[in-house]
N, CA and C atoms as a LAMMPS dump frame, in Angstrom:
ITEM: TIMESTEP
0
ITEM: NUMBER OF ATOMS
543
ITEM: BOX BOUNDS ff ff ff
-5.0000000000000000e+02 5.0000000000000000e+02
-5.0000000000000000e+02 5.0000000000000000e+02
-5.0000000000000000e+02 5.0000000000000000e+02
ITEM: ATOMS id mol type element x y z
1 1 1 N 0.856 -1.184 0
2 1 2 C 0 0 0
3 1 3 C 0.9 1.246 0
4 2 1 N 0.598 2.057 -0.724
5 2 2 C 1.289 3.269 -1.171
6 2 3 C 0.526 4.831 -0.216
7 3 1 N 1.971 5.936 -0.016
8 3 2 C 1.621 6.693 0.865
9 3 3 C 0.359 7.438 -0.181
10 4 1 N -0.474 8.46 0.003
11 4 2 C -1.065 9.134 -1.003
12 4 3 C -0.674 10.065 -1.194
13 5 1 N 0.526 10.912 -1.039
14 5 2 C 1.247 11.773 -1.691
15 5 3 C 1.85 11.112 -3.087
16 6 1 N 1.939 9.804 -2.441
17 6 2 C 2.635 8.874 -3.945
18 6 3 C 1.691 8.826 -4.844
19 7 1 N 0.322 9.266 -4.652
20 7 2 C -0.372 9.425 -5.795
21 7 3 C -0.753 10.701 -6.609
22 8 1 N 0.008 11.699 -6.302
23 8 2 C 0.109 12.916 -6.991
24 8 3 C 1.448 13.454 -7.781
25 9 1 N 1.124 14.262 -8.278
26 9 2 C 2.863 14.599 -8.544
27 9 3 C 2.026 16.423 -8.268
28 10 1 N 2.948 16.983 -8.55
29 10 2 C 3.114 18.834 -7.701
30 10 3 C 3.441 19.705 -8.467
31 11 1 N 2.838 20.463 -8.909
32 11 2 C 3.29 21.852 -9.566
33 11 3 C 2.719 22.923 -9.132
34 12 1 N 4.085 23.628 -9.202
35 12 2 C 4.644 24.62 -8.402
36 12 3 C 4.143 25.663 -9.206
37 13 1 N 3.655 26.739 -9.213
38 13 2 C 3.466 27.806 -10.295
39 13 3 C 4.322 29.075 -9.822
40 14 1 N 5.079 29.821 -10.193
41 14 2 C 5.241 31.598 -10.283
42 14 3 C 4.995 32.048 -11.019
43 15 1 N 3.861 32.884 -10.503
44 15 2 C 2.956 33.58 -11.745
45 15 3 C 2.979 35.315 -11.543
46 16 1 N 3.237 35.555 -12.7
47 16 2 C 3.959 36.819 -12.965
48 16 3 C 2.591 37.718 -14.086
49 17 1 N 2.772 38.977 -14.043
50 17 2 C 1.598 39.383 -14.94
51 17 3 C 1.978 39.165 -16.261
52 18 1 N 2.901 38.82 -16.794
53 18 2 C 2.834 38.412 -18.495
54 18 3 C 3.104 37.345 -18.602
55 19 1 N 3.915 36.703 -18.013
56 19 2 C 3.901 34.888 -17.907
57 19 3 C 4.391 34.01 -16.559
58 20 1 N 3.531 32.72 -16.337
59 20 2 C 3.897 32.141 -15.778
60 20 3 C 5.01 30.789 -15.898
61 21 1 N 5.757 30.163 -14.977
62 21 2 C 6.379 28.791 -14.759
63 21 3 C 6.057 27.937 -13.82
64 22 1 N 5.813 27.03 -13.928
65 22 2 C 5.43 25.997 -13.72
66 22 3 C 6.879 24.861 -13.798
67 23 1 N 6.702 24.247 -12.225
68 23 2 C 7.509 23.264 -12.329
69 23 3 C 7.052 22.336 -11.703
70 24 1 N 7.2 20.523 -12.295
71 24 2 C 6.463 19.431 -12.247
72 24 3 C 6.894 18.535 -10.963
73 25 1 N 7.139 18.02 -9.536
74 25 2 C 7.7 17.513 -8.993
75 25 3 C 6.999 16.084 -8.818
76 26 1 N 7.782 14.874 -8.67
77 26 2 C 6.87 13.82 -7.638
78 26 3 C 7.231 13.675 -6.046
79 27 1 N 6.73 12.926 -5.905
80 27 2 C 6.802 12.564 -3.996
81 27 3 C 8.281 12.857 -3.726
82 28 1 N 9.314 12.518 -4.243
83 28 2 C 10.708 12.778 -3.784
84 28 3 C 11.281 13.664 -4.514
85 29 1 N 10.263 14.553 -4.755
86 29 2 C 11.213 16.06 -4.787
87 29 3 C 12.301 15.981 -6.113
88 30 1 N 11.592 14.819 -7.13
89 30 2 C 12.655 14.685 -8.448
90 30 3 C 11.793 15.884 -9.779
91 31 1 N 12.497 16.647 -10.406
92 31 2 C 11.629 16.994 -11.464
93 31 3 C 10.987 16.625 -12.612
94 32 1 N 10.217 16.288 -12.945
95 32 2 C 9.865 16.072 -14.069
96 32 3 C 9.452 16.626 -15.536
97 33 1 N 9.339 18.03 -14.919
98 33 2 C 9.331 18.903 -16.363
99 33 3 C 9.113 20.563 -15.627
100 34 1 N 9.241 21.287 -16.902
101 34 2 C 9.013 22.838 -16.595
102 34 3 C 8.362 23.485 -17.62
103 35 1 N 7.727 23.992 -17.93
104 35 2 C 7.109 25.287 -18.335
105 35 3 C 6.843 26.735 -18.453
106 36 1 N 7.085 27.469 -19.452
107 36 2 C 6.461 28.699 -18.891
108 36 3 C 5.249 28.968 -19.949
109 37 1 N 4.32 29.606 -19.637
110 37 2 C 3.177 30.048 -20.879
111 37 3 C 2.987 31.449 -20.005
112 38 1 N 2.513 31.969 -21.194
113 38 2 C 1.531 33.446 -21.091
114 38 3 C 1.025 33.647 -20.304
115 39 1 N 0.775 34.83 -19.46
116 39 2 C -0.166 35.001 -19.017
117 39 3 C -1.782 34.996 -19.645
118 40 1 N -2.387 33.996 -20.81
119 40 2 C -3.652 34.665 -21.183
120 40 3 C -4.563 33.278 -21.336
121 41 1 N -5.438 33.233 -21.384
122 41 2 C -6.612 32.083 -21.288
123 41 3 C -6.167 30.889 -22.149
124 42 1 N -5.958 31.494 -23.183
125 42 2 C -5.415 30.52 -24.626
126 42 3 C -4.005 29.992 -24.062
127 43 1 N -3.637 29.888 -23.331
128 43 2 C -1.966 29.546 -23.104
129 43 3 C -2.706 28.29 -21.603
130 44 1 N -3.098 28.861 -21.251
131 44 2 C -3.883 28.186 -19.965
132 44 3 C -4.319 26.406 -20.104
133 45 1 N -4.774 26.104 -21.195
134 45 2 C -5.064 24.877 -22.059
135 45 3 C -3.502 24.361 -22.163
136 46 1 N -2.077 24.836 -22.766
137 46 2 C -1.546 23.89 -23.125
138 46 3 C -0.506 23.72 -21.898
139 47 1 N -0.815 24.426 -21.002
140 47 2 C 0.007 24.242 -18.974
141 47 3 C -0.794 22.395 -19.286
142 48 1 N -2.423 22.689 -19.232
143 48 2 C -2.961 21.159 -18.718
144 48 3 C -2.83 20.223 -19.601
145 49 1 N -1.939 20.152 -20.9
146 49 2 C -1.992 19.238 -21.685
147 49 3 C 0.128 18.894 -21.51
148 50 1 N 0.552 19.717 -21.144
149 50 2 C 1.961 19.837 -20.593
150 50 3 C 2.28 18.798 -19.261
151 51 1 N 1.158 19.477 -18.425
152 51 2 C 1.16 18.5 -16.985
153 51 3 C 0.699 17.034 -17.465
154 52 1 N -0.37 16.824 -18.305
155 52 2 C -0.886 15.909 -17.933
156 52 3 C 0.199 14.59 -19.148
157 53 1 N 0.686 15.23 -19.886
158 53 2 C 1.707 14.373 -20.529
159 53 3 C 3.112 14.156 -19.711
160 54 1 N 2.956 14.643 -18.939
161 54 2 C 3.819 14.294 -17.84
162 54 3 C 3.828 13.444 -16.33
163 55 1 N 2.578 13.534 -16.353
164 55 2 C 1.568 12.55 -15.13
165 55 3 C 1.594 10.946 -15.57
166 56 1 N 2.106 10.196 -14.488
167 56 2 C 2.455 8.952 -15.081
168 56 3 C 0.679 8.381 -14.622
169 57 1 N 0.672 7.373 -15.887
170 57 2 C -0.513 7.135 -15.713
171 57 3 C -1.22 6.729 -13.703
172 58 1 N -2.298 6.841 -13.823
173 58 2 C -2.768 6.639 -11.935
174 58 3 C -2.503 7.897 -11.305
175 59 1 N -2.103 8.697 -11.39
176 59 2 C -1.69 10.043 -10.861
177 59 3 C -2.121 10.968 -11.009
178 60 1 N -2.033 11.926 -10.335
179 60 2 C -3.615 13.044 -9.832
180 60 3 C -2.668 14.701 -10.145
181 61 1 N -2.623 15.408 -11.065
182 61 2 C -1.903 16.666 -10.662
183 61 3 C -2.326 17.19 -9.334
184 62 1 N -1.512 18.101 -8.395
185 62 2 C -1.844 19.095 -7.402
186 62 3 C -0.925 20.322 -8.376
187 63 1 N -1.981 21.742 -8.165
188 63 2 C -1.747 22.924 -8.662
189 63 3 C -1.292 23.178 -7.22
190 64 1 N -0.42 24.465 -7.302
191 64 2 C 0.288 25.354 -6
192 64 3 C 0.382 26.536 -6.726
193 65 1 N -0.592 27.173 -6.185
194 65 2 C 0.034 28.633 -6.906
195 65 3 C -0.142 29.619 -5.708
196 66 1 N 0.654 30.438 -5.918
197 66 2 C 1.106 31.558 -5.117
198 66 3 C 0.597 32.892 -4.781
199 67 1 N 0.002 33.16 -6.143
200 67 2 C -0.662 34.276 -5.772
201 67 3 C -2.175 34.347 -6.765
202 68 1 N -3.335 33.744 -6.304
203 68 2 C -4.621 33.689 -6.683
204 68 3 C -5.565 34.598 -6.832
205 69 1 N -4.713 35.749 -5.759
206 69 2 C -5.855 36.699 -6.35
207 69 3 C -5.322 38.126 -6.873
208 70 1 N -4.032 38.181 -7.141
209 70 2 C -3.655 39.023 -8.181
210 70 3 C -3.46 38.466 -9.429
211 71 1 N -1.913 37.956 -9.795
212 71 2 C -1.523 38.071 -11.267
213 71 3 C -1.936 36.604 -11.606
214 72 1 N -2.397 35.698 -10.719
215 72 2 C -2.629 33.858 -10.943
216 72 3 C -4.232 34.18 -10.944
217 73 1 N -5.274 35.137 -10.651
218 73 2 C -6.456 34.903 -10.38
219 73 3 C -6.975 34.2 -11.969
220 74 1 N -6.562 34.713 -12.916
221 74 2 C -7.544 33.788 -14.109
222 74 3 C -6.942 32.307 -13.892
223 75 1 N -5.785 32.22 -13.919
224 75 2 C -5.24 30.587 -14.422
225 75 3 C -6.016 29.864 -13.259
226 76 1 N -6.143 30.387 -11.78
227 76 2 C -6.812 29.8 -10.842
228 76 3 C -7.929 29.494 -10.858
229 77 1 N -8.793 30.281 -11.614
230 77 2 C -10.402 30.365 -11.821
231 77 3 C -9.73 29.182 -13.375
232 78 1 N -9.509 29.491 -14.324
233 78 2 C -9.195 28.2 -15.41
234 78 3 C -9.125 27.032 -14.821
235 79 1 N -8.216 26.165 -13.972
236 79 2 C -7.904 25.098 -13.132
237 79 3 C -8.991 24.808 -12.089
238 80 1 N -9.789 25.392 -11.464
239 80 2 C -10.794 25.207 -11.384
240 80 3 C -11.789 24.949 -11.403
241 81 1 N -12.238 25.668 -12.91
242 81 2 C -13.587 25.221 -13.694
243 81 3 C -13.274 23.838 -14.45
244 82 1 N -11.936 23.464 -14.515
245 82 2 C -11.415 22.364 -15.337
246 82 3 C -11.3 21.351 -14.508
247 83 1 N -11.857 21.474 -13.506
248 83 2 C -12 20.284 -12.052
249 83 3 C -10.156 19.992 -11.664
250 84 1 N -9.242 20.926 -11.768
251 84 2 C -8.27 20.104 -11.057
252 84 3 C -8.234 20.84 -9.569
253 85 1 N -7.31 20.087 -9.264
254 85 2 C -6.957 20.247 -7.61
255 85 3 C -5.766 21.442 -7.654
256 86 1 N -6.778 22.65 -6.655
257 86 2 C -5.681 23.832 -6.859
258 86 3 C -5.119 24.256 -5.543
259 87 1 N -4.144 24.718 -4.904
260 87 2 C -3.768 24.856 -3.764
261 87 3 C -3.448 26.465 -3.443
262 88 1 N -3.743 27.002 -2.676
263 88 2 C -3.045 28.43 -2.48
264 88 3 C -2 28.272 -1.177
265 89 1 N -0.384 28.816 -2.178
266 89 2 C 0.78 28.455 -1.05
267 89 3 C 0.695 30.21 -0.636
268 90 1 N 1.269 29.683 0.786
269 90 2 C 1.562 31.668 0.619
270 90 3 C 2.946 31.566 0.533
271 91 1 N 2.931 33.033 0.541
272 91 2 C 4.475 33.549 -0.516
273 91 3 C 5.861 33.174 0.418
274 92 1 N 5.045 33.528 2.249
275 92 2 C 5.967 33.544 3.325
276 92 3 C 6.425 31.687 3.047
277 93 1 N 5.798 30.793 2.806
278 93 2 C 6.291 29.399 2.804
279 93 3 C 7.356 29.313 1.928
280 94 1 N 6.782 29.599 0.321
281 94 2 C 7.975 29.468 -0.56
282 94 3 C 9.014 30.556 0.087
283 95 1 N 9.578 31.705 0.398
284 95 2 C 10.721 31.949 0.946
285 95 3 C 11.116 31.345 1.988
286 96 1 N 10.591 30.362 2.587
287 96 2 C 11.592 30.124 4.203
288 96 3 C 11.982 29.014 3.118
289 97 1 N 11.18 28.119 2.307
290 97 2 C 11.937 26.996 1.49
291 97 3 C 13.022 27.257 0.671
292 98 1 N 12.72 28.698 0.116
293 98 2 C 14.178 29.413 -0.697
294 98 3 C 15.215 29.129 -0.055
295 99 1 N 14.976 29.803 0.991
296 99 2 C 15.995 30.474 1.765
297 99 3 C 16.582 29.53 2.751
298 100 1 N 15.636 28.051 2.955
299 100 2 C 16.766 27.02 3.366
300 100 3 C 17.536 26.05 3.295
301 101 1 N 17.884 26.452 1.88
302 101 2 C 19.033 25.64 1.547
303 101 3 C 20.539 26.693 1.405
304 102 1 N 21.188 25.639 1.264
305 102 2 C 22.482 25.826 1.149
306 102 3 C 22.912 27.387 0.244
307 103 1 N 22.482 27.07 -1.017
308 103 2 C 22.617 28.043 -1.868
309 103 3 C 21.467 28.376 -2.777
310 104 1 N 21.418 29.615 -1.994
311 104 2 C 20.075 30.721 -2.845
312 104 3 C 20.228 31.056 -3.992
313 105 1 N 19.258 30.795 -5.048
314 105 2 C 18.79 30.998 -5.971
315 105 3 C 17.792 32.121 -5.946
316 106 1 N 17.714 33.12 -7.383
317 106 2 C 16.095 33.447 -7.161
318 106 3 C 15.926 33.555 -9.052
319 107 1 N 14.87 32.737 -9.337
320 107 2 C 14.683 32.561 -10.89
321 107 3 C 13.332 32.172 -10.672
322 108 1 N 12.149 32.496 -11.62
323 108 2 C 11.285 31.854 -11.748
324 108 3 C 11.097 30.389 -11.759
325 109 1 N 12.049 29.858 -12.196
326 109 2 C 11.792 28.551 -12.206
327 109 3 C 12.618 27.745 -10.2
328 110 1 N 13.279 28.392 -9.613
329 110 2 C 13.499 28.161 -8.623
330 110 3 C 12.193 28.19 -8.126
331 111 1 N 11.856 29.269 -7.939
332 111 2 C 10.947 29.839 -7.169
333 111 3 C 9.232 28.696 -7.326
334 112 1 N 9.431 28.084 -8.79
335 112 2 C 8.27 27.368 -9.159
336 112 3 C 8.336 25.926 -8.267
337 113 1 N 9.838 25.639 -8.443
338 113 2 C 10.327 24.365 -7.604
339 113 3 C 10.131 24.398 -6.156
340 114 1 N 10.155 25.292 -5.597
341 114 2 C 9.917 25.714 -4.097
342 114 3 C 8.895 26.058 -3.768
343 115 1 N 8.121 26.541 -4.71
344 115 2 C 6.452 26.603 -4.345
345 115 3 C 5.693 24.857 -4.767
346 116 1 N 6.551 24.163 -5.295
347 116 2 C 6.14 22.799 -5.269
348 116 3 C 6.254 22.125 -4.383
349 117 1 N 7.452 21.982 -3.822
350 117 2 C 7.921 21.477 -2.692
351 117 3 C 7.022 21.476 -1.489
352 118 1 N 6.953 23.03 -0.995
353 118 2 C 5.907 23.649 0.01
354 118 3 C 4.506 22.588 -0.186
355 119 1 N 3.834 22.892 -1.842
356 119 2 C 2.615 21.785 -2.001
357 119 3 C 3.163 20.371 -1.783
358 120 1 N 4.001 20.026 -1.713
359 120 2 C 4.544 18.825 -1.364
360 120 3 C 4.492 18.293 0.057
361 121 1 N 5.053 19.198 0.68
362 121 2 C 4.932 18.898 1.921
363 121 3 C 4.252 19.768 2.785
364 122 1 N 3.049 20.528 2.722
365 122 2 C 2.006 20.867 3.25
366 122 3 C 0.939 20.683 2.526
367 123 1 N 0.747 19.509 2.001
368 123 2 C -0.456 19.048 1.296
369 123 3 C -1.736 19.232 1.641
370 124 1 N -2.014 18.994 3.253
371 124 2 C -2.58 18.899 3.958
372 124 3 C -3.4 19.943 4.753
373 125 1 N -2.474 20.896 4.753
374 125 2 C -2.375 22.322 5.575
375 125 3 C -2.632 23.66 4.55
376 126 1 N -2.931 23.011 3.596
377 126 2 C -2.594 24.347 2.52
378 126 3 C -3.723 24.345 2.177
379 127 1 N -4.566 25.866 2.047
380 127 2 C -6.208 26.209 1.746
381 127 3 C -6.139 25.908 0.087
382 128 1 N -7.576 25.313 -0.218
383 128 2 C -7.595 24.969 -1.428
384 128 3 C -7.834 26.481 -2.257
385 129 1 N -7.887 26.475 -3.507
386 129 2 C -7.912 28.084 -4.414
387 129 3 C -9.682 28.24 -4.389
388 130 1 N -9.458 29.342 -4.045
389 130 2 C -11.231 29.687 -4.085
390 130 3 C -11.573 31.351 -4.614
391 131 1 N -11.241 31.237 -6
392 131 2 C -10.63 32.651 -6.724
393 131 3 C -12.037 33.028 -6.999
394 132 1 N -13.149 33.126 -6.687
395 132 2 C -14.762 33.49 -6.39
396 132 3 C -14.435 35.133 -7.101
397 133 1 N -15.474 35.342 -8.205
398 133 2 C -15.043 36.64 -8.833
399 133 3 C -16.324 37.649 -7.646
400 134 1 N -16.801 37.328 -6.878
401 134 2 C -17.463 38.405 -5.946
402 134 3 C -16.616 39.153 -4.606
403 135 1 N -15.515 38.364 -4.425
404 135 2 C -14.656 38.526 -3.709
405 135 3 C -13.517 39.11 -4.27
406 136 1 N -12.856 38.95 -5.569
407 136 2 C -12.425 39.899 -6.202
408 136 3 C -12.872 41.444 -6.481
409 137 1 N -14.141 41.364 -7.113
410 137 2 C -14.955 42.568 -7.363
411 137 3 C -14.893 43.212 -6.316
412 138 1 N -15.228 42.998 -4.954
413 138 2 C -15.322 43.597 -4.216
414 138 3 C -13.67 44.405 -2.924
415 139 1 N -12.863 43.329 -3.699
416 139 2 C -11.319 44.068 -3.285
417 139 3 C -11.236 45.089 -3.894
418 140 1 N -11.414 44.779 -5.653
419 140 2 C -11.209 46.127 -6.663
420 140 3 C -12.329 47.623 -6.26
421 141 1 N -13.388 46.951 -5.479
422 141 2 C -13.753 48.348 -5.237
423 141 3 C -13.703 49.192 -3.782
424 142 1 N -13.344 48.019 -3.144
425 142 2 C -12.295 48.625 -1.683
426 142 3 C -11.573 49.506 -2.326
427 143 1 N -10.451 48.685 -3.235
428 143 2 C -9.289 49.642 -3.208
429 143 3 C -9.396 51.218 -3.89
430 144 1 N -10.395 50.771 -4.949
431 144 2 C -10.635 52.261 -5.651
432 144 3 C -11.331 53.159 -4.518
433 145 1 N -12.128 52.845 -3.783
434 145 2 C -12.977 53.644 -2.722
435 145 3 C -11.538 54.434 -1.851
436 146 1 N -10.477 53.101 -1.519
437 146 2 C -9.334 53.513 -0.364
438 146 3 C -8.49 54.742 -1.422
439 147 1 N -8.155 54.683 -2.628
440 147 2 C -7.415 55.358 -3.31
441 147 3 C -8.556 56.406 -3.638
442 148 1 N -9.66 56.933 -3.805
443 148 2 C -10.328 58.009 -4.148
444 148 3 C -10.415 58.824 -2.404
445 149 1 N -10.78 58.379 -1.425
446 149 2 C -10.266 59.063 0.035
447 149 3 C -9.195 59.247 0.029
448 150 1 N -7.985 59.063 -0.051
449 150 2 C -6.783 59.465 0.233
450 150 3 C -6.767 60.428 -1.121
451 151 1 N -7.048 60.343 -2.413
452 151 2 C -6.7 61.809 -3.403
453 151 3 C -7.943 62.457 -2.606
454 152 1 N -8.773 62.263 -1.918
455 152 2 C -9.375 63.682 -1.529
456 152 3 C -8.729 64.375 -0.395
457 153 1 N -8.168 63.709 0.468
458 153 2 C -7.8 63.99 1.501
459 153 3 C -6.349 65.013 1
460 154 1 N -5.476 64.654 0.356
461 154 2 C -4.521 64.841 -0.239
462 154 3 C -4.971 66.133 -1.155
463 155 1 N -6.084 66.682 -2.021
464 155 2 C -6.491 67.786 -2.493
465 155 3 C -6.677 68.623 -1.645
466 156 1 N -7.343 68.01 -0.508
467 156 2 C -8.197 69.421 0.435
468 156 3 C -6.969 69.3 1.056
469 157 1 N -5.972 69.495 1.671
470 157 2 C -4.714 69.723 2.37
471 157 3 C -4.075 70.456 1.101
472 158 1 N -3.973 70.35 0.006
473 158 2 C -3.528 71.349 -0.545
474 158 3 C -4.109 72.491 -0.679
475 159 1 N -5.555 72.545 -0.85
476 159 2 C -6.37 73.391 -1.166
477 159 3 C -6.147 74.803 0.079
478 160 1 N -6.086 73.887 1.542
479 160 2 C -6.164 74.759 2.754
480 160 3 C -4.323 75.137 2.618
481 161 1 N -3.295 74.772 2.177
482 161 2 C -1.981 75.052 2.141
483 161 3 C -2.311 76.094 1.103
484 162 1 N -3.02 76.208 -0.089
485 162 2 C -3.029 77.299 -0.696
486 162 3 C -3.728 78.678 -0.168
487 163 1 N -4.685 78.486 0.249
488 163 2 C -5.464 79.387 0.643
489 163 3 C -5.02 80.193 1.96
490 164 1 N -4 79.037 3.018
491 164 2 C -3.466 79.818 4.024
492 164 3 C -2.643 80.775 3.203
493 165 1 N -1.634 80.506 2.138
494 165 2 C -0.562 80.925 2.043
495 165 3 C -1.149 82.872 1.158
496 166 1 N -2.017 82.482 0.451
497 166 2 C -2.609 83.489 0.263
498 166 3 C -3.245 84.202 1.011
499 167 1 N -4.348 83.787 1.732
500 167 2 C -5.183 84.363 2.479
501 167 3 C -4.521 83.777 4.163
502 168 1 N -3.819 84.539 5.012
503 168 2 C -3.939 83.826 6.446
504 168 3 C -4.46 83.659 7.152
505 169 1 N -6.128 84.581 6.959
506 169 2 C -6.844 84.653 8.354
507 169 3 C -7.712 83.956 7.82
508 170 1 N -8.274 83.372 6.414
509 170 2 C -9.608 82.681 5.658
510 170 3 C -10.189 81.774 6.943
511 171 1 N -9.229 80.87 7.844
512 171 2 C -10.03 80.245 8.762
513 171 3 C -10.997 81.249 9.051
514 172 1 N -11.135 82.353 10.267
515 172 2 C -11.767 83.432 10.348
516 172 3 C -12.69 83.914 9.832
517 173 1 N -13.225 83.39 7.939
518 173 2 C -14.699 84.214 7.899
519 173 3 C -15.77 83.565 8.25
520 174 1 N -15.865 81.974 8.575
521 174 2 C -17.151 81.561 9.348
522 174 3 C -17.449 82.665 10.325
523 175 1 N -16.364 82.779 11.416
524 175 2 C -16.458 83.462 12.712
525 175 3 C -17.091 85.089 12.23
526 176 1 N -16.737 85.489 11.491
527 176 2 C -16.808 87.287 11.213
528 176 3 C -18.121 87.278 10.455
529 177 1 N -18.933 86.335 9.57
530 177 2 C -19.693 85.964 8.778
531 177 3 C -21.165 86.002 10.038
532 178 1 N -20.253 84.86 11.135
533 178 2 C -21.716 84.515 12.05
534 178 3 C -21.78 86.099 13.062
535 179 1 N -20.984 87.05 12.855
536 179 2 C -21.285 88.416 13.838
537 179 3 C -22.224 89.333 12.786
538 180 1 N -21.904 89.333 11.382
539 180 2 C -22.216 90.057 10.509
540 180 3 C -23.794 89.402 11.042
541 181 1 N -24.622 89.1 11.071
542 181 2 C -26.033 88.613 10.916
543 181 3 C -26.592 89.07 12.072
């Protein structure tokens, strides 16, 4: 009877906004292939025809990707709807794995190998991808809401830096305004 990690093999993704890599591991951390494709939908198809010609027959891909809800959110939502098994590593795992070996590397394709690894050995512990476009939508309009308060905040502080510098007493005409009546 076989462990059930022995029934997967692991890829690692670093996904970048114009293209990603992908690297293929099995249970002992041997490689089996690498990749990089596009960042774009049409490139997305030949990652799963890449992995899966590489999957020895009986064997299950695990996805690891790193960052799901920025520059990985489509390939995550793709892998998904395509029923495979997707993992979200965080970024802090793949660096302590960088960073403990002997000699540091930093290359996309390192970085793909070490975000495999991590799915390798936190199989278990690692939240599955749940790239839900209502939960997106609603970051993108946090952030525009957080970035339209701060340019207002940032105008009217200039506005009152101008107006002191011209006018010094302008605080003052509420006050002189409410005697006038």
């Amino acid at each position: 009877m076989s462990h059930y990690k022995q029934m997967h093999i692991y890829v690692g993704m670093d996904l970048h906004k114009a293209q990603h890599t992908a690297v293929i591991i099995n249970c002992w951390n041997e490689r089996l292939g690498e990749i990089q494709i596009e960042n774009k939908p049409s490139a997305f198809d030949d990652l799963m025809k890449f992995v899966k010609k590489h999957t020895p027959k009986g064997l299950t891909p695990v996805y690891g990707l790193e960052d799901t809800a920025g520059n990985g959110r489509s390939i995550a939502v793709h892998l998904v709807e395509n029923k495979q098994i997707v993992k979200e590593v965080n970024s802090a795992l793949s660096y302590n794995e960088r960073m403990s070996n002997a000699t540091t590397q930093k290359s996309d394709s390192w970085d793909a190998f070490c975000i495999a690894k991590v799915l390798l050995s936190r199989l278990d512990e690692l939240p599955d991808a749940n790239p839900q476009d209502i939960y997106w939508t609603m970051g993108q309009v946090v952030a525009r809401r957080n970035s339209i308060v701060k340019h207002t905040a940032m105008l009217k502080n200039q506005l009152h830096q101008q107006l002191s510098y011209h006018y010094p007493s302008y605080k003052l005409i509420p006050q002189i305004l409410k005697q006038l009546k």
